[in-house]
Each structure stands twice: as C-alpha cells, then as structure tokens.
ZAMARGU-4260 file (C-alpha; in steps of 0.2 Angstrom, whole numbers, plus 5000, padded with zeros to 4 digits):
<rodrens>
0) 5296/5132/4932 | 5302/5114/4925 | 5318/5118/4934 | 5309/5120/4950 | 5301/5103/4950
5) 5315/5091/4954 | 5322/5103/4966 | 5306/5103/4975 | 5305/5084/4975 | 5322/5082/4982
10) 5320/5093/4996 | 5301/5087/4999 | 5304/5076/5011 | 5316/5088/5023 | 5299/5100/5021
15) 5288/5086/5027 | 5300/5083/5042 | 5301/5100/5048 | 5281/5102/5047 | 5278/5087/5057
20) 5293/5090/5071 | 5286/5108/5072 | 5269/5102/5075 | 5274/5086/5087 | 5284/5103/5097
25) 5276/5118/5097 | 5257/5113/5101 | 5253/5118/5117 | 5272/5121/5120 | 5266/5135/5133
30) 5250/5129/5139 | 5257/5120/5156 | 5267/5129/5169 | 5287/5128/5171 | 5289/5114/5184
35) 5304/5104/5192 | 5320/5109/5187 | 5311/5121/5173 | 5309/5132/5184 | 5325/5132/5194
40) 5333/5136/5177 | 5323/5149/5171 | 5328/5160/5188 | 5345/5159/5186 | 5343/5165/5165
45) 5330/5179/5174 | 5344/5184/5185 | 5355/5186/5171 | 5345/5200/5163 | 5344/5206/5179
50) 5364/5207/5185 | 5368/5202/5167 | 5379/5185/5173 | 5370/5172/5183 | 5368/5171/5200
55) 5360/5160/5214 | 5349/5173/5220 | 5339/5189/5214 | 5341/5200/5230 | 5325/5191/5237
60) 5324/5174/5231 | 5337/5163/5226 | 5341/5141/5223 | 5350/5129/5224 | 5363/5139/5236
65) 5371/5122/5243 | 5382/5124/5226 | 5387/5142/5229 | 5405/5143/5227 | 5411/5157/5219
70) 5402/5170/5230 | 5385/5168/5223 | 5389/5166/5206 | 5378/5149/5197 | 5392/5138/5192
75) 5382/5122/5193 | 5382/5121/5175 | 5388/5126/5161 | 5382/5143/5155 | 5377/5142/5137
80) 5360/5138/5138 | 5356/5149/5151 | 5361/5165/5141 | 5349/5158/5127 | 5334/5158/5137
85) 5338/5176/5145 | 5339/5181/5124 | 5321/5172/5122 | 5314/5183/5138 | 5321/5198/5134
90) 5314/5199/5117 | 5299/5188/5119 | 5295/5193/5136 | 5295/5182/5152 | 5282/5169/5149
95) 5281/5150/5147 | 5281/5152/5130 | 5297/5162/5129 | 5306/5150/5143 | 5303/5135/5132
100) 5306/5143/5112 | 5325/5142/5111 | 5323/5121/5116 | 5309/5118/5104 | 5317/5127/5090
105) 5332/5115/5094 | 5321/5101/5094 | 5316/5106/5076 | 5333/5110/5068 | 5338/5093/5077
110) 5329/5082/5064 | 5331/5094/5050 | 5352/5093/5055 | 5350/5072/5056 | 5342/5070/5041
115) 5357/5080/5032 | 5369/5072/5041 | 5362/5054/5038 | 5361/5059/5021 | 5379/5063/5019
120) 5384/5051/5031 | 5376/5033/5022 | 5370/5039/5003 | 5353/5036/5007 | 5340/5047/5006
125) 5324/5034/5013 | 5338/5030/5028 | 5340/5049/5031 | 5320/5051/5031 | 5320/5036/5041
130) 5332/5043/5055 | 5324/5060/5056 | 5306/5053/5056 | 5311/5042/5072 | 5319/5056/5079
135) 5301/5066/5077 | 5292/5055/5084 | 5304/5049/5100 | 5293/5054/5114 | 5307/5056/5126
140) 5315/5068/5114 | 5300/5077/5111 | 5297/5080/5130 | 5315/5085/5131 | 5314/5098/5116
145) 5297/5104/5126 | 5308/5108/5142 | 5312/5127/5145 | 5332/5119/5151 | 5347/5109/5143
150) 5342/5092/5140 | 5338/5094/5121 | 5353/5106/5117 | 5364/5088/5116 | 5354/5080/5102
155) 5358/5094/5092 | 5375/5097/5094 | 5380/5079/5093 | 5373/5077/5076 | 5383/5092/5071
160) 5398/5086/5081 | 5398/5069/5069 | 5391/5080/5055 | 5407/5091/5054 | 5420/5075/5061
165) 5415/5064/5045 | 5423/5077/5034 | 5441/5073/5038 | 5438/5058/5028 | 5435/5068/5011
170) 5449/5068/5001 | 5451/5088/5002 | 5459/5100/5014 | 5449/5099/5029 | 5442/5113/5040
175) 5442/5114/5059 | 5434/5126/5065 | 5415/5120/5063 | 5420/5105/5074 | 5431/5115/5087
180) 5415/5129/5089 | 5405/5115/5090 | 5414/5106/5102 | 5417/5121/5114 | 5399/5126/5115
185) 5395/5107/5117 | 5405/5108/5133 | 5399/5124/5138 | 5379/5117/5135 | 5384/5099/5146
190) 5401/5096/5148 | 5400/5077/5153 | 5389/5070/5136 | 5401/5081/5128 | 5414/5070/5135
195) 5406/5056/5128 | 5404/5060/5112 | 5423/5068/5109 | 5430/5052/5117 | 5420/5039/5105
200) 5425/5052/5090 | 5445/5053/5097 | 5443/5032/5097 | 5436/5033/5082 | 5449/5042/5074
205) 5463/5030/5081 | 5456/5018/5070 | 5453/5026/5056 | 5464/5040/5055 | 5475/5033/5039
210) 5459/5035/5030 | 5462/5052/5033 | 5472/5063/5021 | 5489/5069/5034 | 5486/5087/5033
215) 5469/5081/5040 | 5474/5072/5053 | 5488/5088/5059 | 5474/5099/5061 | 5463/5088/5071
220) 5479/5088/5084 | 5474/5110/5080 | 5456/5107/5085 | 5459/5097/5100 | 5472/5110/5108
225) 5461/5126/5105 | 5446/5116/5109 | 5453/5112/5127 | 5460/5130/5128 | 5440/5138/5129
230) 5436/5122/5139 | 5447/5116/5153 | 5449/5131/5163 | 5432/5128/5167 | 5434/5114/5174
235) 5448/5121/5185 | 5437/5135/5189 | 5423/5125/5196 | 5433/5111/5204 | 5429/5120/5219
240) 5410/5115/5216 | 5412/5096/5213 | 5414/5090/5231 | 5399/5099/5239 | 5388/5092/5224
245) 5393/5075/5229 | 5389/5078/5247 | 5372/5085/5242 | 5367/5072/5233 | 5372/5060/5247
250) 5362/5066/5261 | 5346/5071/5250 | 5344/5052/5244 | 5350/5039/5253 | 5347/5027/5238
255) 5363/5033/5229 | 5376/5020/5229 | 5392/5029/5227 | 5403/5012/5229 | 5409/5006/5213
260) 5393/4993/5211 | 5384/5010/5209 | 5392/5013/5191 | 5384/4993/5186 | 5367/4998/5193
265) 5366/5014/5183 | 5374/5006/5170 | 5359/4994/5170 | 5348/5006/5174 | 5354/5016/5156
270) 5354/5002/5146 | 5335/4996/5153 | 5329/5015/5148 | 5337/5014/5132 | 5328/4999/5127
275) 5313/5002/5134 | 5311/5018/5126 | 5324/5020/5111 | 5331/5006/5102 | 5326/4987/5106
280) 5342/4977/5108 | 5332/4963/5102 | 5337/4969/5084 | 5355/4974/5088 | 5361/4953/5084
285) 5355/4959/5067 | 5370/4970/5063 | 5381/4954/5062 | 5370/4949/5045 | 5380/4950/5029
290) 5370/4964/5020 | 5376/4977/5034 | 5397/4977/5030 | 5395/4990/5018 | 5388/4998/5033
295) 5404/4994/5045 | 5413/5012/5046 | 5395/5019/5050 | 5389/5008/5062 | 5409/5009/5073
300) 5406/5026/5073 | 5389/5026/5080 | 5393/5011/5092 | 5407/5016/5100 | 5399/5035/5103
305) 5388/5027/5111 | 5397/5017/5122 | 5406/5031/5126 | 5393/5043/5131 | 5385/5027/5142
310) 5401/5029/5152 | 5406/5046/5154 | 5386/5046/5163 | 5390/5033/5176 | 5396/5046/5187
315) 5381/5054/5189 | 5369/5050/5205 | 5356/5040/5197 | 5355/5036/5177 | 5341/5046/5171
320) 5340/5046/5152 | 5342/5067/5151 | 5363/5063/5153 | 5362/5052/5138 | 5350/5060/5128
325) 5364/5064/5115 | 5365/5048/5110 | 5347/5048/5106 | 5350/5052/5087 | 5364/5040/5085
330) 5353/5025/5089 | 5340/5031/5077 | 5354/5033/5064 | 5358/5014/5067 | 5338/5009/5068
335) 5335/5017/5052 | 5351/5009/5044 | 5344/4991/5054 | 5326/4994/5044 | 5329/4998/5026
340) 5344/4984/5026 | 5334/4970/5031 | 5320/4974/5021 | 5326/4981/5007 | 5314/4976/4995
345) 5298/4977/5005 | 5290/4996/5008 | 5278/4986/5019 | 5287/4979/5029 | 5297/4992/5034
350) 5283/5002/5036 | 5274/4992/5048 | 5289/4989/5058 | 5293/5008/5059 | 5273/5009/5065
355) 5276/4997/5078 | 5292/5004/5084 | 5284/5020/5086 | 5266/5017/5094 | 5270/5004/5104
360) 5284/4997/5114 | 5278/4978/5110 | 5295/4974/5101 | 5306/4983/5117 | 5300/4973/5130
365) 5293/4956/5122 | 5310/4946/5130 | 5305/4955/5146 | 5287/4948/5150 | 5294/4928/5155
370) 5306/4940/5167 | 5290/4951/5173 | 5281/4934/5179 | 5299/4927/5187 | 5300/4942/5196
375) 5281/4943/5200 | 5280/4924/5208 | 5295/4929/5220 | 5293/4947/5227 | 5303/4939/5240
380) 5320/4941/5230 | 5315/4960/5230 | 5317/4961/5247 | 5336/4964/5253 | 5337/4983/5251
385) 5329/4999/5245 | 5337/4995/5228 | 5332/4981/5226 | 5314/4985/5231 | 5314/5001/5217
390) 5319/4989/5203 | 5305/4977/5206 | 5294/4994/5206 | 5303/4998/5191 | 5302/4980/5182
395) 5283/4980/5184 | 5279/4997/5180 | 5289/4996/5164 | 5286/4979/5157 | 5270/4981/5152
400) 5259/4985/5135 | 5257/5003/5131 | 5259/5018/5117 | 5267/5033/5124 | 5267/5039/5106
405) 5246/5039/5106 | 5247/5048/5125 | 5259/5061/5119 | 5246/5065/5105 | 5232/5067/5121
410) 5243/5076/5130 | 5246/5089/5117 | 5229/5091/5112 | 5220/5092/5129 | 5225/5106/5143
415) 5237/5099/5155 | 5231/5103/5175 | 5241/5098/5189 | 5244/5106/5207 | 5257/5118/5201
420) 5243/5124/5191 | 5229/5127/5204 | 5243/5134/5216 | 5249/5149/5204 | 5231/5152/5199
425) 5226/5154/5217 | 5240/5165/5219 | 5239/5175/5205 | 5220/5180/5212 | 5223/5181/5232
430) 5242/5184/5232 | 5253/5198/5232 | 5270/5201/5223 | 5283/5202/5239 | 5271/5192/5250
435) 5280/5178/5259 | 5276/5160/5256 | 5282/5145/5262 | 5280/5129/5251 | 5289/5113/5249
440) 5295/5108/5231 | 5293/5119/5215 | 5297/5137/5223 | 5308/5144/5209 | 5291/5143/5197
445) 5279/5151/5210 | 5293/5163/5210 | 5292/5166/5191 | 5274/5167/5189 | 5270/5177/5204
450) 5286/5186/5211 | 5283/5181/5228 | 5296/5179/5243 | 5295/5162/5246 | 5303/5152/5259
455) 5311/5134/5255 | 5307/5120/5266 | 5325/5119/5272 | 5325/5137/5279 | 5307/5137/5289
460) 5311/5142/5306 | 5299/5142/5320 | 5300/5160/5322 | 5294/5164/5305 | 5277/5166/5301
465) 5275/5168/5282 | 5258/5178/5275 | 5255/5160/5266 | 5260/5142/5267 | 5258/5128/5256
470) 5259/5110/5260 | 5260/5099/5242 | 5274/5088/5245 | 5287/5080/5258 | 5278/5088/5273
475) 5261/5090/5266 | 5257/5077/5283 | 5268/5085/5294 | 5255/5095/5302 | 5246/5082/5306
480) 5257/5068/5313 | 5271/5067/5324 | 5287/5067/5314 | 5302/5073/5322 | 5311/5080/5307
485) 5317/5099/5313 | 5307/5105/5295 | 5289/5094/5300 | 5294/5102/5322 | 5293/5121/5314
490) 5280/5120/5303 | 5269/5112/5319 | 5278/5127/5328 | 5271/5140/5316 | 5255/5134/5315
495) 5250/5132/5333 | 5260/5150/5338 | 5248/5158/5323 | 5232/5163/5318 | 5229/5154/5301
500) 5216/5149/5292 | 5214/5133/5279 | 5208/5133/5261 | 5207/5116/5251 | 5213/5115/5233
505) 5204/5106/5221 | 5221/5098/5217 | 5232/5082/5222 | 5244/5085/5232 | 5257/5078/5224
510) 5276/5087/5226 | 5279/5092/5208 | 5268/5095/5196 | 5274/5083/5182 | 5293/5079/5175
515) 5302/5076/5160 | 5308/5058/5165 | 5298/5047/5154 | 5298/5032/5166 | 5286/5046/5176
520) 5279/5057/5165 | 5260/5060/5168 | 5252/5062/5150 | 5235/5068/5158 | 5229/5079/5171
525) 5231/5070/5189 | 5216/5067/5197 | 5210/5074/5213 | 5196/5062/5216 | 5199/5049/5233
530) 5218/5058/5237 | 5224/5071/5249 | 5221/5088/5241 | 5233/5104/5240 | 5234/5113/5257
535) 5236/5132/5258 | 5236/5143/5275 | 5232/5159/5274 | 5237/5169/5291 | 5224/5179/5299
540) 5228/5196/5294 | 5224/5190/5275 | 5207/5189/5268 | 5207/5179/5250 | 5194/5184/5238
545) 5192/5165/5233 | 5192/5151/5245 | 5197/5138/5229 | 5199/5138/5212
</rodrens>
C-alpha cells in the first residue's frame, strides 16, 4: 500500500485533468441539435454506412454537390474523421450524442496527450499541469471538441506529431514509425494544418538536426518518403476539386478578397482571433527576459510551428480560427512556460494570473480599448468598402469586457433552444419521413433528425410545390417583398400558384441555429421576443396536429 502512495501522487494531477476536461466536454454534449456544418458532415459519415465510402448523396438527399468531382464520391475533405463518426453511429446508434462522442473523446485525450508531452518536452511537472489546465479551459477548444466534425481532431494530433518529433534528439536509436502514422492520418484528418505543422517541424530540424544522432536524422529522410507515399496521391486525386471550390467560394461571398492583400487581411484577421481568445501578445516581449534561455530549443519549436500553420491558412477564404486550431496547444505550451518563469517563486501570482487569463479577456484586449475609442470617434474611416465596414463591426464587438469562460459554464448547464430546435420538434410531431420540405440554411440536420426530402434553396423551382416550406434565413422576407433573386421570384411563384397555410414558430428566425466560431457563438437561447419568427407553410392537403410548439 506504501508503494502505492507516490505513485498515486505523481499521476494525481493527470487524474484531476481528465476529470475536469471530461466534465468541461461531455455535459450536455447532446442536448442541442447538430447545426451548420455538423450536420453537413454527419450525412456524408451516414452515407458511409449506407454505400460503405462517402458520397454526396443518399439516393434522396444529398450536399454540397457543387464539389462533386469524382462521380459523386465526397472528396471535399479528407476522409478520416468521417469514418470515425460512422464507427460512433454504427455502434451507438444515430443520435447527437453519437455524432459528437469520437470529438469529445478527442478533446479529453488532447489534454491528457499535452500534459505528457509538456512533461517530457520541459522537465516540468507544474508547466505540464499548467498547459493542459489552459487547454481544459480554452473555450474555443472546448466548443470545437463539442462539434460532431473535424476541427478538434488537429489539437490532438499535433501534440503527438511534436510528442513523437522530439525524440530524435534522445541520444538512442530513434523510431519512425509513430511520427509517420501520425503524420499520414494528420493529413488524412486536415491536410492544410498538417502542412503547417510538418513545415515548422522540417524547419525546425534544419536547425537542429546536428543535435540529432546521424542514424536519426537518415531515418527522418525514411519518415518523410513513406509519409508522402500515403499522402500525395491524394492530392493528385482531388486536384480536379480545387478550382470549383475556389469558384464557389467566389460567387457565395463577394467579401472574399482573393488578390494577394487577401492573405494580409486574413493574416490580421488570425492573429486578431489569436489574441483575443488564445494567447495575449502583450506577454510575448516577455520571452526576450533572461530566465527564459534555458527555454530557447522549446520555445523555436513552438514559434516557428506556429508561424507555420498561420501561413499554410492564408489560403483559405476567410481566417476563421477552426484552420488554426492546431496550434492551439502550442501557445498554451508557451503560455504555461511564460507563467511559471516569470513568477517563479510566487504560487499567487501565477494563480491569479492564470485566473484572469481564463475568465476574462481583460489582459487580451487592454492595448486595444485607446484603439476602440479611435475607431469609435471616426466611423467615417470605416467607410470605403464592405471590408472595411466588417472590421469596424468586428473591432467594437470584440474590444470589449467580457468572460466567455463564466458563459461556457451557463451554456453547459441550462438547455440550449434556437430555431433549429423548434423546427425538428415541429416536424417530428406533424411531418412525415419522405415528405418534401423546402428550407433555406440547415437541411442536412432536418434530414438527420427527421429523414425528410428536402429541397435546398438553390434547387426551388416554380413548378415545385413541396408538402412544407420553411423560411428562417436568406429568404425568410422573400415572400413579402419584391426581390428579384430567381430563388425569392419561385418561392412567390409557389406560394401564389398553391393552396398553403401559415404557422408561426415561437422561434427567431435567424439562418442557423448557432455555430462553432467563437467570434459568434451564442451561449444562451436567442430570444424570440420583438423579432421576426420562424415561418412554416403547410400545403393544403396537410392538416398539422399542432399549430406551434
């Protein structure tokens, strides 16, 4: 029993991290429905249990078929984490719950992964604790883990993509293949952070490699060539893809400046994110102070990875922090080592400051609020373009007082109702599986929940007359005013041609039902009161048994 006691006190605070990751994760994980791009996702890993390889459409529904270029078969993305949710439905069934469970797991093995690796990558138990704890308590992280799609799966595998680098610099023979599995599921999870992160390692190793024993550094040449075996003809398979993604992308938001200023904006736009919500570059100057040299090797590492996966994101349409979210663990490592160093005598202090870092967001934007009331006194210089008008939203939504940390904890503990909600629980009473539906954003979740036929708002034609048609989002008014957009011209068509009745939700009508960007994410329920309500027609021939819900 004696022998048990230090073991159990060295591995305490690895238990106390996973109790508290698990319980920042998994309450309420399935208590809100799939929405945005959740439910996109979840019916193309539903389609793989159907056809057994995914695929755009289900025989009645499909998405997102302007990226269809392999005769049907979903090459968007990569395929990894698709087949991991169609595991979690097949055994667990095909409920929220199940759609989200392989992410959150993620989410829980991602702080238990950093803390191992913090350990063995600076000595220091407090600084691993440290890392892990900020991981645990990054809302942006959190939200991600607690999304039935990718955009968790990078935190984890970057950690063990450094986890397993750093060992080429113990003097011992070292083995490749953890890093090269690791690095080819990496690509086959999100090939482009991926990119980032093998390019700040490759750049780290240039540097370092005579640290490296040479048998080491001969099989990281090994690593490198298998590794781009299982990856690049991927990229040649799916080449065909690229361009009419970019041309999407073009004509659905106008606002996307694909001109080399593009790649400074979003480059801005990243780094304004990263400090706002992640690491406050008021406290980078710091790592010039003397006590961090010992710290050198480390921090290179973690800066130039960063750097890197900043980067390989500019190519992407807008910067929204779900492309850099593996280097979220990174600048945790680097926070962590910044805290104890500074203060390395003072438990106080450190606590207090690892408090304020993590319920509030007063140290991020403290050089920002002279800016706010600059940009305040002249709206004027905000004026020029759509661009310019969207960072001075951005400027005063952000720069302002608040704990995201303390909504989380509300949001977590109080049930979540937005439109998406009301809609499926209306459905689930007065429709019928194979009914038609028209609606204008969200279909893939109706889909899921209620295995409907729905019609997308860029296929309505005026000779269609769905059983049902729901008006939420873009063209929610379109009934009612005289847009000349050829969607607004047939759904006016449809409902003057056609007998249809009109029931009112007790909802918003708001397009989606909430999202995963942090800059947006609604921690409570939306309110209906004084704003236009959810819209549902019912054609004649359908009698509800509930007018609302």
């Amino acid at each position: 029993m004696n022998l048990l006691k230090p073991s159990l006190l060295k591995h305490f605070p690895l238990f106390l991290l996973a109790i508290y990751s698990a319980s920042m994760i998994f309450i309420g994980l399935g208590d809100n429905l799939l929405q945005v791009d959740e439910g996109n996702d979840t019916f193309i890993s539903t389609n793989i249990l159907k056809f057994g390889l995914p695929t755009h459409s289900d025989g009645v529904n499909h998405t997102m078929l302007w990226a269809s270029s392999h005769d049907g078969l979903f090459v968007y993305r990569p395929w990894i984490p698709y087949y991991i949710q169609a595991f979690s439905l097949s055994i667990f069934g095909q409920t929220t719950f199940a759609a989200r469970l392989p992410f959150a797991l993620c989410g829980v093995l991602s702080v238990i992964f950093l803390y191992r690796f913090a350990l063995k990558f600076t000595g220091r138990q407090f600084i691993a604790f440290l890392a892990a704890f900020l991981l645990a308590s990054s809302i942006p992280a959190l939200i991600y883990f607690r999304t039935a799609r990718y955009v968790g799966l990078p935190i984890l595998l970057s950690i063990l993509l450094l986890s397993f680098y750093i060992e080429i610099y113990k003097n011992k023979k070292w083995n490749p293949l953890p890093l090269t599995v690791v690095s080819v599921i990496f690509f086959h999870t999100m090939y482009v952070e991926f990119a980032g992160m093998i390019l700040g390692i490759l750049i780290h190793f240039l540097i370092y490699h005579k640290e490296a024993l040479s048998e080491n550094r001969q099989r990281v040449a090994w690593a490198a060539g298998i590794t781009g075996v299982f990856c690049i003809p991927w990229l040649l398979f799916i080449s065909p893809m690229f361009s009419k993604v970019t041309q999407y992308l073009a004509s659905w938001n106008t606002q996307i400046d694909l001109s080399w200023h593009g790649y400074i904006k979003r480059f801005l736009g990243f780094l304004f994110q990263v400090n706002n919500y992640i690491f406050p570059f008021i406290l980078l100057p710091l790592f010039f102070l003397r006590q961090f040299r010992p710290f050198t090797k480390q921090v290179s590492l973690l800066l130039i990875c960063i750097l890197t996966v900043l980067l390989t994101a500019l190519p992407h349409a807008m910067p929204i922090q779900q492309y850099i979210s593996a280097s979220f663990p990174l600048f945790f490592l680097l926070l962590a080592i910044l805290i104890v160093n500074i203060f390395p005598k003072f438990l106080l202090a450190q606590s207090l400051l690892v408090t304020f870092l993590i319920t509030s967001n007063l140290i991020h934007i403290c050089l920002f609020f002279p800016l706010k009331q600059i940009v305040k006194d002249h709206p004027e210089w905000f004026q020029k373009s759509t661009y310019f008008e969207n960072t001075f939203n951005s400027l005063i939504r952000e720069i302002k007082f608040k704990s995201v940390y303390f909504d989380y904890i509300y949001e977590i503990s109080h049930d979540y109702k937005g439109p998406l909600d009301e809609i499926v629980a209306f459905f689930k009473v007065n429709g019928k599986p194979g009914e038609s539906c028209y609606i204008d954003n969200e279909p893939e979740s109706l889909v899921y929940y209620t295995r409907m036929k729905v019609i997308r708002r860029d296929h309505i034609k005026a000779q269609d007359a769905p059983d049902w048609i729901v008006l939420r989002g873009d063209y929610r008014e379109s009934v009612k005013d005289n847009s000349s957009s050829k969607i607004a011209r047939n759904l006016r068509a449809i409902l003057s041609k056609h007998p249809y009745s009109k029931i009112e939700l007790n909802s918003p009508a708001m397009r989606v039902n909430n999202t995963y960007d942090i800059q947006i994410h609604l921690f409570r329920s939306p309110s209906s009161a004084n704003t236009d309500k959810v819209t549902i027609y019912k054609r004649a021939n359908h009698s509800p048994k509930k007018k609302t819900t």
